[in-house]
C-alpha positions, 0 to 999 in steps of 0.5 A: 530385538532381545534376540538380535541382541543376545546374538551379537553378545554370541559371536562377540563371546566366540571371536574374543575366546577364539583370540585368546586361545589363539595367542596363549592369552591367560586370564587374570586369576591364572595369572594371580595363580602364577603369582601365588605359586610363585610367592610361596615357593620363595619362602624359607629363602636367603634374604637375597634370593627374596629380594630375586623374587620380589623382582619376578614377583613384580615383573609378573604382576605387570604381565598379568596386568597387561594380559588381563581382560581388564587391561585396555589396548591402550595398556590401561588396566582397569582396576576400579568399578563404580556398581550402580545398585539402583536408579532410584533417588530421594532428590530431585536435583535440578542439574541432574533431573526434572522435579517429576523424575524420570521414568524408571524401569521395570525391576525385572530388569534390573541386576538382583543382589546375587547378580550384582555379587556374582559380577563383582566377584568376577571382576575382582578375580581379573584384578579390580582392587576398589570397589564404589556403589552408586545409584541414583541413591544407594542407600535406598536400597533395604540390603545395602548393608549386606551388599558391603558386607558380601563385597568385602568378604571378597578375598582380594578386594581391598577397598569399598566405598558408596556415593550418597547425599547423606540424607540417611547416614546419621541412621545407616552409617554406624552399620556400614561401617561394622559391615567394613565400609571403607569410604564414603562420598557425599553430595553437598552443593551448598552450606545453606539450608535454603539453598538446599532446598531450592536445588533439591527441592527437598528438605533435609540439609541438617541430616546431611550436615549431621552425618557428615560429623558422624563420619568424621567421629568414627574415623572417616576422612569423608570426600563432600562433592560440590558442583560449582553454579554460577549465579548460585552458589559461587559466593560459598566457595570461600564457606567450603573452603572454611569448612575444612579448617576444623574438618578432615574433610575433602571438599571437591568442587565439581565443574558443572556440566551442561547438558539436556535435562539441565538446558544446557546452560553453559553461562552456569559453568565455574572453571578450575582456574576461576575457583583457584583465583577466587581462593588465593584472594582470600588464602594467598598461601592456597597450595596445591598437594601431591596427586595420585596417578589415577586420580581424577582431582587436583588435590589444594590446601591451605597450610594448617587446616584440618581438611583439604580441597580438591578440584574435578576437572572435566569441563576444562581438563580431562583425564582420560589417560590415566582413567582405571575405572569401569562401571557396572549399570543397574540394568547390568549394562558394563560401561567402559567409558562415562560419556561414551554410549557404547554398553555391553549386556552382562545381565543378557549373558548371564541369564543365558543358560548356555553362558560359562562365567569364562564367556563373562570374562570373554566378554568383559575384556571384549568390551574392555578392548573397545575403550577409546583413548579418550572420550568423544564426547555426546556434542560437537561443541566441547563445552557440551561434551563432559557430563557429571557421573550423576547426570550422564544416564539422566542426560541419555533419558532426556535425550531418548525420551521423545523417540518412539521406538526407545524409551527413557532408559534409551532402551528399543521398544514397539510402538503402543497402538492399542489407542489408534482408530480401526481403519483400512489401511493401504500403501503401494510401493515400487522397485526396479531391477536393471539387468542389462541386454542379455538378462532380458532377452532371457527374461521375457523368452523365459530361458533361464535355468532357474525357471521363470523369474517374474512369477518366483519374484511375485510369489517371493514379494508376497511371502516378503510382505507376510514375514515383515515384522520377522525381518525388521525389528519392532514392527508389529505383527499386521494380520494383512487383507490382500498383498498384490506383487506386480513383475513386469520387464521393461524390455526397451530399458532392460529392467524389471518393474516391480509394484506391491500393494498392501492393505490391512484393517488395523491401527497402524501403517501397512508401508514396512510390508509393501516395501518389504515386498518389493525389496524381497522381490528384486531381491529374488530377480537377481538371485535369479539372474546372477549365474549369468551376470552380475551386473545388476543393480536394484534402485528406486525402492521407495514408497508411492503412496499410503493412506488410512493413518492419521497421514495420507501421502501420494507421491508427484 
């Protein structure tokens, strides 16, 4: 499957250099180049030739944007990466995880520091100006403070910034900060230490408390994230809101999101305007604040406190349009879009020996140019649609978890047989292969150039069923007893008739090979056939029976 996978990742790489190079399409750092050279052959000039060149200057900066592997086909240019360091957390959230957890994957999976470095680097020189880690919980991570420290030696990045619940920021933070930390978001979902608890089912709302004072004594504005519960926390807005009239902080009121892990509860939901209402009964003069173009919260105050309050509106009002932001996987997976499943292995590519950093780009802007204009959603009913960053990889887990091909990372894997019984195993399969008048007057007098189709397609059946676990992904690899292929021609219906039974002793099914069989075998027929028709149609590939397995089945 990795194979298949790498493959794809291939000729995705190719098509996409071969269309750069087909329309004279420059990369980001050649454009910044450009920029550069530009800006220092204006030095030493008149005052309005400057202003000239601020002009080109400009005009420049938006070509380079709108060629960059980073600007979508929707003219979005994505300057904005949320890098998730790890999938580990030291909560247990009920709106995002079970109180178990979930499974987690192996470490070899998992970008390294250099991996997750060389990447950002990469997307920094194509024109990503800010930078987030995430996680799971990032300060989990031993070396998150050399990761800051390596992310902001980055010449052209401007700012970084980490999503924690601050449980360890009265001990990490004053390190951050010397290592250039720029900003800091944290999640807190209630004033209340019992209410912490309950949802987090840990303790520890005083650290959090405290190292949300810590920031602000060293001079961060830090953003609280809140997500709103009905019938849980809805009675503290009022308690947020008062919690910025001594603190410059940014409350943000996150609008809860249903979704598998949490039983799609949607009667938990608080809208925007809902929360706006409950506010202004309270502060009349509760007023909304300028925003900027890409942000995703509706900035509120009220006149005279310290802090302000913000609104995240992805239930009632999405933001799709203006949205600059990628996102970088743990795993190495690149997301274009939070709620869309598409992914794009750069951890694949990059571990390939025969992967230039160019293809990495070629395969950035390729994945880039697959961003919808606005997300679709993982349900049918919109009120399904929209999930909290922190819960969307959890919500995909949830959801994979009982398929026995993937597991709880929604990753392809094989079935695990080792504890299934030993015993006989056979299962029969059919295909017919209608050829028409002609064709089986030559079949049955054995005239066709290309020799006698009946025992080629025997033989090819035969070889088809040896070579299953090759063609089809994920199947195992059976050590087969006996594989019999039976061709015969129905002359009066002018088809072929083709019948594989295959038998094993083993701890699992023999179906994929008889019918791997039949198909390769009709298959065969018409490779036969076709230089004197084609006119030929395979039907009726099916399983007739099998038994052995915890499940026999005959078909009437």
């Amino acid at each position: 499957m990795r194979l298949l996978v790498k493959r794809s990742n291939l000729l995705l790489l190719q098509c996409t250099a071969q269309l750069r190079q087909a329309t004279g399409m420059a990369t980001g750092s050649q454009f910044h180049k450009l920029a550069t050279s530009t800006k220092s052959a204006a030095t030493g000039a008149q005052l309005d030739i400057k202003n000239d060149n601020n002009t080109m200057k400009a005009s420049v900066t938006q070509s380079a944007a709108a060629t960059s592997a980073l600007t979508d086909s929707f003219g979005r240019h994505h300057t904005y990466l949320r890098i998730s360091l790890t999938e580990r957390c030291n909560l247990r959230c009920d709106y995002c995880m079970p109180a178990e957890g979930v499974p987690l994957q192996p470490k070899s999976q998992l970008l390294s520091t250099e991996e997750v470095l060389r990447l950002a680097r990469i997307f920094v020189e194509q024109g990503v100006r800010k930078i987030r880690l995430t996680g799971g919980e990032p300060t989990v991570r031993r070396d998150i403070v050399e990761v800051v420290a390596q992310l902001k030696a980055l010449p052209q990045l401007e700012h970084v910034g980490i999503t924690t619940n601050g449980l360890v920021l009265t001990r990490i933070l004053l390190p951050l900060q010397r290592a250039g930390l720029d900003s800091l978001n944290i999640s807190l979902d209630t004033l209340r230490k019992e209410r912490f608890e309950q949802i987090t089912r840990r303790k520890g709302w005083e650290r959090v408390i405290a190292g949300i004072d810590l920031a602000i004594q060293l001079g961060y504005r830090p953003k609280v994230n809140c997500v709103l519960m009905r019938n849980f926390n809805e009675d503290e807005i009022c308690d947020f809101v008062e919690f910025t009239r001594e603190r410059p902080v940014d409350v943000r009121f996150i609008e809860y999101m249903p979704f598998t892990g949490n039983k799609w509860q949607t009667e938990r939901l608080i809208s925007f305007k809902e929360t706006v209402q409950t506010i202004r009964q309270r502060w009349p003069e509760f007023q909304p604040l300028p925003n900027g173009p890409n942000d995703t919260s509706k900035a509120y105050a009220v006149p005279g406190f310290a802090g302000q309050l913000g609104f995240i509106t992805s239930m009632t009002e999405h933001f799709c349009g203006t949205c600059n932001r990628l996102r970088l996987t743990a795993d190495g997976n690149i997301k274009v879009c939070l709620f869309g499943n598409k992914e794009f292995s750069l951890r694949d590519a990059m571990r390939s020996e025969d992967c230039t950093e160019q293809q990495l780009v070629d395969l950035i802007g390729a994945a880039v140019q697959r961003k919808k204009r606005q997300h679709a959603g993982i349900g049918s009913d919109r009120s399904r649609t929209l999930l909290h960053p922190h819960q969307l990889q959890l919500a995909q887990q949830r959801n994979c978890s009982g398929l026995t091909h993937i597991n709880a990372q929604g990753k392809a894997q094989m079935v695990d047989v080792g504890d299934k019984a030993l015993t006989t195993r056979t299962a029969s399969a059919e295909a017919t292969v209608h050829v028409g008048e002609r064709l089986t007057a030559l079949i049955a007098a054995n005239e066709l150039a290309k020799g006698d189709v009946l025992s080629v397609a025997q033989l090819a059946g035969i070889m088809g069923a040896k070579q299953t676990s090759y063609l089809i992904p994920l199947c195992h690899n059976i050590s087969l007893s006996s594989v019999r292929v039976q061709a015969t021609l129905i002359e009066q219906q002018h088809y072929v008739r083709l019948v594989a039974t295959v038998r094993c002793s083993g701890q699992t099914g023999v179906e994929m090979e008889a019918l791997t069989a039949v198909s390769v075998a009709a298959l065969t027929v018409y490779d036969m056939c076709k230089a004197v028709s084609h006119d030929i149609c395979i039907k009726n590939v099916r399983l007739m029976s099998k038994s052995g397995g915890k499940r026999d089945y005959q078909r009437q």
